[in-house]
Every structure is written in structure tokens, then in C-alpha cells.
Phi, psi and omega in degrees: 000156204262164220221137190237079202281145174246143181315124159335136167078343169264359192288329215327274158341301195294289164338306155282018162057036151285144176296316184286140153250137183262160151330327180262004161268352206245127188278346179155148183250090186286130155099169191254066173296138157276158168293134192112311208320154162278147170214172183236101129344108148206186199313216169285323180262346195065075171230140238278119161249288206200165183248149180201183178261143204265169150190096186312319192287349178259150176254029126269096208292315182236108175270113189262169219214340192192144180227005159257128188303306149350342187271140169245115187282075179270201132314330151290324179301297175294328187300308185308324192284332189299315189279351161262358164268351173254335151311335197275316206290326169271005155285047120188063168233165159268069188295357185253331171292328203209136177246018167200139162186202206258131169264322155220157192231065184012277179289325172331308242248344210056060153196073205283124187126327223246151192201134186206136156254121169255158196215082183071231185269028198212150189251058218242108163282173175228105161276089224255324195234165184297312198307307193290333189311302205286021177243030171314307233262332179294327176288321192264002162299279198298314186317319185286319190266358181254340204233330187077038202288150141319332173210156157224123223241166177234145146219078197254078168283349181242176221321331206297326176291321173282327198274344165253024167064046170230153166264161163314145190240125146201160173148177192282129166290312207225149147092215197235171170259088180325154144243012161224146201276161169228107167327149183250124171292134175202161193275103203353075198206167199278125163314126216280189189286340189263056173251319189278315217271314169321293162317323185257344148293333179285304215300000000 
């Protein structure tokens, strides 16, 4: 794997599981990563910090996803994360109470970019960074077989995507579109954004 060594003195962040590499951190690049590629981020010396996704255009160059070497980032890896950010998100919601709120919360989650809202039986992501754009399909994979939505709609409009030299993205991914509103049950709390994105899709 191609190896992203950091200036003396930067691992500190990486160590303490910040998500972000900034650009101005990193002292040499072993090897030609295309944007997206997994790299293994490590000190000075070249000892082992965390594994992440590269992108030369942003200048957060490397976003990490794992800080154990043992890990193999597959496809399973992504399958696994997903479902554990959605077990996490449902321990201290009131599921009898509210059918919709955020299933995963990107850097929350170790899964910097990526934001999925549920909104009754339907679904609306956000793919924020290049490294998650390009596993969209992986993602949206796991999304079907851990949950069954009826739809899945993308709406990854914001600024956050140019600045990682992607343009805006939206439309149905998966499924169907509703077409009858439905009000969203939810426990005092503001009915989440992919409720408005729904709404405004119906229109």
C-alpha cells in the first residue's frame, strides 16, 4: 500500500483518531496514489498511525477510516461500518416514538463524507468527499441489504463536494420515489433535513 509519511511532530491528531490530514502535514508520499486510493498514514519514521483515503485536490489530503494495521478495508469492512453506525444511532433514539432521523453522521461514524438520513422507508445520502463518492455503489449496496428502503435518493449538493473537485450530484439511486406525503413521526426534536429534501422532491 502506498505510504503517506507526516511532518515530525503531526502524528499527535492522527493518534488521538482526528479524522483529517491536512496537506501541510505530510513530509512525503512513497509512491503515485490516484485520488481515492486507501494509503497507510505514518509518522515520521514511518511507523504505522491509521489507514485513509487520499485526494491531492483537497487540502484535506487524507481522510482516515481505521487506525488499526490489522484492518482490511474491503468491501465487508464497509458493510460492517455501516451497520454499526446504525446500531449506534439506534440506541438513543425512541423508535416507537419518531420513524425518521440520521443513520450515519459522517466523521461521528469514521465514515468522513458520508451522511444518510432516514425518513420513514426511504433513504437520502450525502457523498461529501471523493474517496466515499467513489464506493457509492458499496455503500449503497450495504444500505439495501442491512435496511430494505423502498428508495434511495442522493442529494450531494453541498459546497463541500467542490472543494474535493467533484461536482453536485442528486437523484434516485434505488427504488421508488414516495408519492404520498406522509407527516414524519419524531420525539421532540425538528424532523431531520431529508424530510424537506423529500418534500421537495415530491413537488
Amino acid at each position: 500500500m502506498i505510504q503517506v509519511n507526516l511532518a515530525k511532530g503531526k502524528e499527535k491528531p492522527v493518534k488521538h483518531h482526528h479524522s483529517w490530514v491536512f496537506s501541510g502535514a505530510i513530509a512525503k508520499v512513497i509512491g503515485q496514489p490516484a485520488n481515492g486510493d486507501l494509503v497507510s498514514v505514518n509518522d515520521f519514521n514511518g511507523q504505522f498511525l491509521a489507514y485513509g483515503y487520499y485526494n491531492q485536490a483537497s487540502k484535506i489530503t487524507v481522510r482516515l477510516l481505521a487506525w488499526s494495521e490489522t484492518e482490511i478495508i474491503d468491501e465487508q469492512w464497509w458493510f460492517q461500518k455501516t451497520v454499526k453506525s446504525i446500531e449506534r444511532r439506534k440506541e438513543g433514539i425512541d423508535l416507537n416514538a419518531t420513524d425518521s432521523y440520521r443513520l450515519i453522521f459522517s466523521e461521528a461514524d469514521e465514515l468522513p463524507g458520508l451522511i444518510v438520513d432516514k425518513y420513514q422507508d426511504y433513504l437520502v445520502c450525502q457523498f461529501l468527499t471523493l474517496g466515499i463518492d467513489q464506493r457509492k455503489q458499496i455503500i449503497i449496496d450495504a444500505l439495501i441489504k442491512i435496511l430494505n428502503p423502498k428508495g434511495i435518493f442522493e442529494r450531494s449538493d453541498a459546497s463541500a463536494r467542490i472543494l474535493e473537485g467533484l461536482s453536485v450530484s442528486s437523484g434516485l439511486l434505488y427504488g421508488s420515489i414516495p408519492t404520498v406525503r406522509r407527516p414524519a413521526r419524531k420525539e421532540n426534536q425538528r424532523t431531520p433535513e431529508s424530510a424537506g429534501i423529500l418534500r421537495r422532491i415530491q413537488r
